[in-house]
N, C-alpha and C positions, 0 to 999 in steps of 0.2 A: 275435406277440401277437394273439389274434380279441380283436373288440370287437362282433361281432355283438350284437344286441339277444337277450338274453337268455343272452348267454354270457359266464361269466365271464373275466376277460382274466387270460392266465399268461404267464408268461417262461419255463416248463419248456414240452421239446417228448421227443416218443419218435424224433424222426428214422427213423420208419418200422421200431424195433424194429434199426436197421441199427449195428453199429461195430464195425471191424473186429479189434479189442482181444479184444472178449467171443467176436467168431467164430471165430478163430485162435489165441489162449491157448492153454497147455498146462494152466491153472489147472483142475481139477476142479471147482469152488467160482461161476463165472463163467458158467455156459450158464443157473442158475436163479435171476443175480440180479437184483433188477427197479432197471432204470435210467432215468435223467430226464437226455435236456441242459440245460444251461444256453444263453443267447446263446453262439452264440461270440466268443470274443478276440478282435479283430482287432489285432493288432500293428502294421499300419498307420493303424489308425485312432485314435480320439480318446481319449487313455486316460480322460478324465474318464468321458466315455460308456462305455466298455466296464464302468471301476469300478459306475455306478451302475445299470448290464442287472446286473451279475454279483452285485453284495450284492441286487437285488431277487428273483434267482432263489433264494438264500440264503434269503430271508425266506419266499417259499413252500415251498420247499423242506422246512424245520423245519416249516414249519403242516402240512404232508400227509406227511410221513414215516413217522409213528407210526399215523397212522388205514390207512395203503395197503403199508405195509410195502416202503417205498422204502432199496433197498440204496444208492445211491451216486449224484451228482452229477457228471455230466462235464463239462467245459470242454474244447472243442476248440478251440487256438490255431493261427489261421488266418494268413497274409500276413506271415510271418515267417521271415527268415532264419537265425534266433538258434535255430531247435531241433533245427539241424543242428552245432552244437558246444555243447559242455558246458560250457564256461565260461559261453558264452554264452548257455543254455538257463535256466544256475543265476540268472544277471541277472536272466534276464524271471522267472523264479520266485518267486523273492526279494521282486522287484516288486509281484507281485499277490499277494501272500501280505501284504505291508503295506501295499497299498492297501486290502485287507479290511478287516485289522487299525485302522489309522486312521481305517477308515468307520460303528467302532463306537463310540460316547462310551467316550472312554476305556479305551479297549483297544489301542491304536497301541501304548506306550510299553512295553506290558507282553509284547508277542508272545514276546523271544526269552526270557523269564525260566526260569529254569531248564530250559531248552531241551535241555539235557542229560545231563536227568535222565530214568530209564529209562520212567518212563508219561508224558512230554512228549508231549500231541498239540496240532494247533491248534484254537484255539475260537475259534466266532462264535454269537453270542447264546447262551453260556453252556453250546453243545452240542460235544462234542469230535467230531472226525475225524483219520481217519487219511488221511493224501495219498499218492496215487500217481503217479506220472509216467511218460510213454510218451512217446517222439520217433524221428524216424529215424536222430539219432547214435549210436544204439545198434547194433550187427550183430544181424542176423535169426535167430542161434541165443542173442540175448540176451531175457532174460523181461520188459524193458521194451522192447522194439524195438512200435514203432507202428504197424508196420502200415501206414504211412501215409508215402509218401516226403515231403510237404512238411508236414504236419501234427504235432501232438504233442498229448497228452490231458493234463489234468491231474485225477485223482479223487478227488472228497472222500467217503468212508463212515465215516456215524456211526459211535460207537459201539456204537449199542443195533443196529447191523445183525451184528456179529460175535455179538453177546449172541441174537440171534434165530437164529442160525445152530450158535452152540454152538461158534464155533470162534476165540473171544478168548482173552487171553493167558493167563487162568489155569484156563481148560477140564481137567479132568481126562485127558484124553486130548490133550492138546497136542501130545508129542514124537510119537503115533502119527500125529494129524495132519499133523506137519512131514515122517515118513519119507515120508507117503501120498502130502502133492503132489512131495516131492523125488523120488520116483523118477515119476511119472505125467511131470514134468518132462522128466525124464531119458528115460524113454521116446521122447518126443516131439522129441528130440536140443537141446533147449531147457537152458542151463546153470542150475544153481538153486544159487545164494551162500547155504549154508547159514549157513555162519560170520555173516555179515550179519546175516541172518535172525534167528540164536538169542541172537547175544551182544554185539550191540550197540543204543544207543538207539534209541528208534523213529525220530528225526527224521534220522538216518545213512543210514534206510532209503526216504526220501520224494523223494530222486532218488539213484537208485544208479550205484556206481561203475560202471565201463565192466569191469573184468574182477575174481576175489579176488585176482587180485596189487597190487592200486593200493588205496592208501589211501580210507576212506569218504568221501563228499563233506559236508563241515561249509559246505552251500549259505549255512546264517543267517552264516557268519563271512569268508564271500569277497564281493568287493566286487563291484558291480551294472556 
């Protein structure tokens, strides 16, 4: 956060343009979208503090989204051992996803509410996003794999960034889009869960399973 006299103080940073998510993807969609960190997580550290760095990156975040055409909020969780297993990953997930949820008057109670229902996304201040999640207990030919051996991402993109993109759920050219990144994927020797992808809820898809033979991860319904 600068506090320089005359400079405004933010909680979002560019980290130099640098993460290695957006550099190495197979995603075609990912090299032209404009991203913002958040603080990171620190999973050693004080969860009250990380909560109140992390809903105030939130609050900028919304203010400057629309005017700068901001695709997605990253959260890098740092000094954790938990994003090297998936049980354990879904815990800390789960966690700051209702720490959010709680840090909104009256939005705690209502997070998982029809959660799986097919346009279930999460909101905060009344803006939907879609989350993505990246750690290193994924395998390296997997399309959530981080990139990152001790690190793991967590991404929130609004809505209105798909809507600005042309390539949301009910885009007339959707299934053209889905063959376009599944083989671009494919190419790249990177596996891509169509089945995932096309035909189940969205919140199945906000940390995914480890292979299509294993059942989707229902992170809101396993315990922390």
């Amino acid at each position: 956060m600068r506090t320089d006299e005359g400079t405004v103080p933010t909680l979002l940073s560019s980290k130099n343009g640098e993460w290695p998510v957006r550099d190495r993807t197979a995603c075609p969609f990912a090299p032209r979208a404009s991203i913002v960190f958040a603080p990171d997580w620190d999973d050693q550290g004080d969860y009250n503090t990380n909560l109140v760095l992390l809903s105030g990156a939130f609050d900028e975040f919304i203010q400057r989204e629309e005017a700068e055409n901001l695709d997605m909020l990253v959260v890098e969780v740092i000094n954790s051992a938990r994003v090297k297993s998936l049980v354990q990953f879904v815990g800390l997930f789960r966690t700051i996803l209702e720490g959010l949820a709680a840090h909104q008057d009256g939005q705690g109670a209502n997070l998982f509410a029809e959660i799986e229902s097919p346009d279930w996304d999460f909101r905060f201040q009344d803006k939907d996003f879609f989350v993505s999640t990246f750690a290193p207990l994924y395998p390296e030919s997997h399309s959530r794999f981080s990139h990152s051996p001790s690190t793991a991402f967590i991404v929130f993109q609004p809505d209105s960034s798909f809507d600005r993109h042309h390539i949301h759920s009910a885009a007339e050219a959707r299934e053209k889009i889905t063959d376009f990144v599944e083989r671009t994927f494919e190419d790249h020797g990177i596996s891509y869960d169509r089945d995932l992808t096309t035909r189940h809820v969205k919140a199945e898809r906000y940390v995914k399973r480890l292979s299509p033979s294993h059942a989707p991860v229902k992170w809101w319904a396993l315990s922390r």
